[in-house]
C-alpha positions in Angstrom: 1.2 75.9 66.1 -0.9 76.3 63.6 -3.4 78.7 65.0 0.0 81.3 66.1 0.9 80.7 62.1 -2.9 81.8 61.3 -2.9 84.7 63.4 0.5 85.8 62.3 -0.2 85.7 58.7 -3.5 87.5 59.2 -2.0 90.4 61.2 0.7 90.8 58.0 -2.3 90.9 55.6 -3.6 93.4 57.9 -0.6 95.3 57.6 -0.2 95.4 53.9 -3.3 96.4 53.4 -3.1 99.4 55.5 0.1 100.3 54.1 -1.7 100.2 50.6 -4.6 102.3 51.9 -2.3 105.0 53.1 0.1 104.5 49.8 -3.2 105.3 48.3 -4.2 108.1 50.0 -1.0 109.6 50.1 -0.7 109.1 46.3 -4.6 110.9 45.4 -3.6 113.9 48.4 -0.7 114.7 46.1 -3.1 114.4 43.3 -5.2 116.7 44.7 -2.2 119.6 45.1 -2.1 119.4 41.0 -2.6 122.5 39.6 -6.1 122.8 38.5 -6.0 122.8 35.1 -4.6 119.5 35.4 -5.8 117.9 38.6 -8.1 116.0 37.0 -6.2 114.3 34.3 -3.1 113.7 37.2 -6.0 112.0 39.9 -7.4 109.7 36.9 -4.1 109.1 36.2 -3.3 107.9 39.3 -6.2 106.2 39.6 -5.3 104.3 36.9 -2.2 103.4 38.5 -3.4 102.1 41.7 -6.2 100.2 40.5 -5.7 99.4 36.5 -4.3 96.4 34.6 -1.1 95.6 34.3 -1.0 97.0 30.9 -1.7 100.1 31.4 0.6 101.3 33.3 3.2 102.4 30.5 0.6 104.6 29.2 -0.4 106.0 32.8 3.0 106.6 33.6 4.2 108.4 30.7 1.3 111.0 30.5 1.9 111.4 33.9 5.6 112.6 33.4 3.6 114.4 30.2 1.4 116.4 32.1 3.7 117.2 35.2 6.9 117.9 32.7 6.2 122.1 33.5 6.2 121.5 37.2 9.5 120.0 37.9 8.8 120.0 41.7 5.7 118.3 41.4 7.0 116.0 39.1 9.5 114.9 41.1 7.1 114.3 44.6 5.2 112.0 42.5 7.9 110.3 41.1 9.0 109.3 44.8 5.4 108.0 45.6 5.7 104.5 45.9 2.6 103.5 43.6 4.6 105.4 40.9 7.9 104.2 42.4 6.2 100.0 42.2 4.8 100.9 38.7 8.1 101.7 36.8 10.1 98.9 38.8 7.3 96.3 37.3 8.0 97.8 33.8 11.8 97.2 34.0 
């Protein structure tokens, strides 16, 4: 029993962390369709995000919204990005 358990709980760590490395990716590709002039403040951003501390991520989020506040469209396909999506449920 305990070697079905083993397996079973590696296979879910397995799974998480491919979802995160896709989450990831997914979040620095939409980086990456920034306009230039900000692409590299919105990637470091979201860098920042992904991997920073905990507190952090007020300031990250809200000069994200800063810099994608002219590009309503953009804003709001980041916004749905679950990276973003997990950072403002963890600062309710």
């Amino acid at each position: 029993m305990a070697t079905f358990f083993q397996a079973w709980r590696k296979r879910q760590a397995d799974r998480q962390a491919a979802e995160w490395s896709d989450e990831r990716d997914r979040a620095l590709r939409t980086a990456d369709r920034a306009p230039a002039a900000i692409r590299h403040d919105v990637r470091r951003v979201m860098e920042t995000l992904i991997e920073g501390a905990d507190e952090e991520l007020e300031g990250a989020l809200a000069e994200l919204d800063q810099l994608l506040e002219p590009y309503p469209d953009l804003r709001a396909s980041f916004f749905r990005l679950r990276v973003v999506d997990d950072a403002v449920e963890f600062l309710k």
